[in-house]
N, C-alpha and C positions, 0 to 999 in steps of 0.2 A: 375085348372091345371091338365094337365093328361100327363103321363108316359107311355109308355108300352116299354118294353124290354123282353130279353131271355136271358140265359143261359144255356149251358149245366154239366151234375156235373158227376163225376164219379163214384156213387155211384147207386144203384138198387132203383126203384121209390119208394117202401115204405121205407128203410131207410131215403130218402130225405125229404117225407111227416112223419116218426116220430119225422126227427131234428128239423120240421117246426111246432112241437108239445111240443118240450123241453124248456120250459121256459131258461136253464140255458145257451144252447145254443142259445136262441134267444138273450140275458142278452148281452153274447160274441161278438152278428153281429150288435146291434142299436149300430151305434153312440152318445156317451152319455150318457148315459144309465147307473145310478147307482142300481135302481131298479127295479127289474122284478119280481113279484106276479102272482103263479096260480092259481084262488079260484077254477074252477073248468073246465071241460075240455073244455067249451068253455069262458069263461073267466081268464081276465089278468088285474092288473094293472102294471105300468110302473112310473119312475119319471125318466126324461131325462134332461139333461140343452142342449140347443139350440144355437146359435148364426146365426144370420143372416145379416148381416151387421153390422148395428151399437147397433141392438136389440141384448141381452144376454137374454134369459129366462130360468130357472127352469120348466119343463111342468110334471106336476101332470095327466097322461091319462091313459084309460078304454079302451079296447080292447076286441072285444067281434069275436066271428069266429063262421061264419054263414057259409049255402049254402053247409055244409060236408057232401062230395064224398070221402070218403078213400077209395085209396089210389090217388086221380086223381085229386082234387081239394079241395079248398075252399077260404071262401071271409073273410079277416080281416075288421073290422070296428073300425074305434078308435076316440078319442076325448081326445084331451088334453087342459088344461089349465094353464095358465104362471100370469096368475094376471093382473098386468098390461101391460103386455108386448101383452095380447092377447089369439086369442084361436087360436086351429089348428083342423081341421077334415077333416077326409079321410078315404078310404077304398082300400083294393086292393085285385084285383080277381088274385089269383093264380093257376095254371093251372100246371099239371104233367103231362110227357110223356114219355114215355118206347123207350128208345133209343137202344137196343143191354144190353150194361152192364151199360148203363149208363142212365142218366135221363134228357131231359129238362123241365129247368124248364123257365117257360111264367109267364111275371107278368105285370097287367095293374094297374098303382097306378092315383087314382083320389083324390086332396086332394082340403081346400078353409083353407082359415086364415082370423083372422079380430084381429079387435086393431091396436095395435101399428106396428105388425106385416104388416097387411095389407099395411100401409102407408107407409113401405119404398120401394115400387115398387113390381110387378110382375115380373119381368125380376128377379130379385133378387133373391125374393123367390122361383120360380120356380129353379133355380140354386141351390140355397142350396136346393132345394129339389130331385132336381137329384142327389145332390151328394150323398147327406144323401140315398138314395132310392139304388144306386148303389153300395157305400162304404158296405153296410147294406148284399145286396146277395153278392158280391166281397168277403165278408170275410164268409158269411157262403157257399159259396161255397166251400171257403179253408179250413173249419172245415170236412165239411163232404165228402169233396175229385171232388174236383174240373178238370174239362179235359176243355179244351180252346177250342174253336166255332172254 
């Protein structure tokens, strides 16, 4: 499944690219998301609970951030796992751009699931993963000051 969208934020490219470095507001934008761990500055782990249909999981995932360009980009990698419910793995190339006062931000999310996950459809989980993907920048836009496209 792949994703790519944009937004724009009202805030100066490198405040956007330190928010996109703060564990505590990253904690604030995952949907889900009880737990957010920084071991060190390119590593993260996460415990998130999920729902995607009729699947409910708890996802236990590793997040590591490769491919850094500060203040202009870089690529998330992650890997989660739910037990039985499945696994989840994806990465997303993020891109920053100097707009005036403001910043867009460009994100391509490419993600695959297997398990149980897998089996309730692709139409599905692609949807819950748009939302989860959108819900995710929607609010950290509004953290770190958000301007409408």
């Amino acid at each position: 499944m792949e994703l790519k969208q944009q937004q724009v934020i009202a805030a100066p490219r490198e405040t956007v690219y330190a928010a996109l470095n703060d564990p505590e507001i990253l904690r604030q934008c995952i949907p889900g998301c009880s737990e957010l761990n920084k071991h060190s500055d390119t590593e993260l782990d996460a415990v998130m609970t999920l729902k995607i249909g009729p699947v409910k999981a708890t996802m236990k995932s590793t997040v590591k951030l490769t491919n850094l360009n500060p203040p202009e980009s870089y690529t998330l990698v992650g890997e989660g796992k739910g037990g039985p419910a499945g696994f989840a793995k994806g990465s997303a190339d993020v891109r920053l751009t100097e707009d005036g006062d403001s910043t867009v931000l460009e994100y391509e999310v490419h993600a695959n699931v297997g398990g149980k996950l897998a089996q309730i459809g692709s139409r599905l989980v692609e949807s819950t993963t748009r939302k989860i993907a959108t819900t995710f920048f929607e609010k950290f836009g509004e953290i770190v000051g958000k301007k409408e496209v």
